[in-house]
N, C-alpha and C positions, 0 to 999 in steps of 0.2 A: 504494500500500500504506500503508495507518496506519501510526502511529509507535505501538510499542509504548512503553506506559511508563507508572509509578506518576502519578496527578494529583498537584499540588502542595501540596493537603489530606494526604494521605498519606505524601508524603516528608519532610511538615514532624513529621508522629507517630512516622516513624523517625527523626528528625534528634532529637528529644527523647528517644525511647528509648536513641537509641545514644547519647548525650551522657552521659547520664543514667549506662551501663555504664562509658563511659569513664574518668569519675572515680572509679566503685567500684573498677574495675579497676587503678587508677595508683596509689589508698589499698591495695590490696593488695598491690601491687608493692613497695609505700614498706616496709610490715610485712615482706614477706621477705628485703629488704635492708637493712632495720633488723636485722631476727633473724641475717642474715650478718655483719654487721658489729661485733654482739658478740662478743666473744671469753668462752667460757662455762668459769670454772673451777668445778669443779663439787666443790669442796673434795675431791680427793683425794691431796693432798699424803700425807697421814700415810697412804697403805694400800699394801698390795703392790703392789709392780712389776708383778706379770702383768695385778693389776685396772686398776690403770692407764693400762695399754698398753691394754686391752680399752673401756676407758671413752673413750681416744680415740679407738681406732677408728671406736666407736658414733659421738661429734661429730665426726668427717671423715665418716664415712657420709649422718650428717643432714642438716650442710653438702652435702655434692654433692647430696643431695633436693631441697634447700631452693634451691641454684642452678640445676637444672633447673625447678622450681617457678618461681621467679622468671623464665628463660629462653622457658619456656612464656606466662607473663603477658608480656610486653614484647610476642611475638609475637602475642599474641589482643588487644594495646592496639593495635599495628598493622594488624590484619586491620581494627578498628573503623574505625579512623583513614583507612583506605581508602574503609571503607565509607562515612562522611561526604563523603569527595571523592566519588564515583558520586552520592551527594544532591544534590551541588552541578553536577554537570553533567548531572544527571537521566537518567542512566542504572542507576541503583539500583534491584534486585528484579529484573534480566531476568538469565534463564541465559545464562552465557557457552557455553553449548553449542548450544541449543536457540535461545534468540533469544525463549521467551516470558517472561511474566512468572514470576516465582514466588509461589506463594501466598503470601496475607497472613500462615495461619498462622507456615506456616515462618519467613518473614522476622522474627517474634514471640520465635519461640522462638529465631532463630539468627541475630541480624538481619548479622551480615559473610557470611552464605548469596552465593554467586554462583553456586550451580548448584540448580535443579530437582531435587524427590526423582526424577525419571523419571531426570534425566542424572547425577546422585551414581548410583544404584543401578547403573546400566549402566556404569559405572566398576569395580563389584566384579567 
């Protein structure tokens, strides 16, 4: 039986796309733990107590956005980070379900893909 799997022309285009995502990714991780780590007063010293109260609810609210935001990035820097090992052992682009390849497009548009739209979709 063949060995399924991406040429090394190929894995080397996804090793520069996802390279490529990764730094965007880690520059945007940086901004929302940048934006956590300010502490925002937002001059409302001199106004009502109730506005006040309401105004930090609003930045507790944003804050926890903004740390599921950031929690969300770490994991999708992760998914990448994975995906570059699979390039390096050259198992990268086959569905962990099915055992084929997955298409080029897919892996374009979603390159940490480990499953085929046949075997995502049969999941729903």
């Amino acid at each position: 039986m063949p060995e399924v799997r991406y040429s090394d022309k190929d894995l080397a285009e996804f090793k520069v796309l996802i390279e490529k995502k990764v730094v965007e990714a880690k520059k945007d991780l940086d901004a929302l733990k940048g934006s956590l780590s300010h502490a925002d007063n937002n001059g409302t010293d001199d106004t009502s107590h109730s506005f006040k109260m309401m105004e930090e609810g609003a930045a507790t609210l944003s804050r926890e956005e903004v740390s599921q935001l950031a929690a969300r990035q770490e994991k999708f820097i992760k998914h990448l980070e994975n995906a570059l090992i699979r390039i390096s052992n050259k198992s990268y682009g086959v569905c962990r379900v099915t055992g084929k390849l997955i298409k080029k497009e897919r892996l374009l548009a979603v390159p940490h893909a480990t499953l085929s739209i046949e075997a995502k979709e049969a999941q729903s």
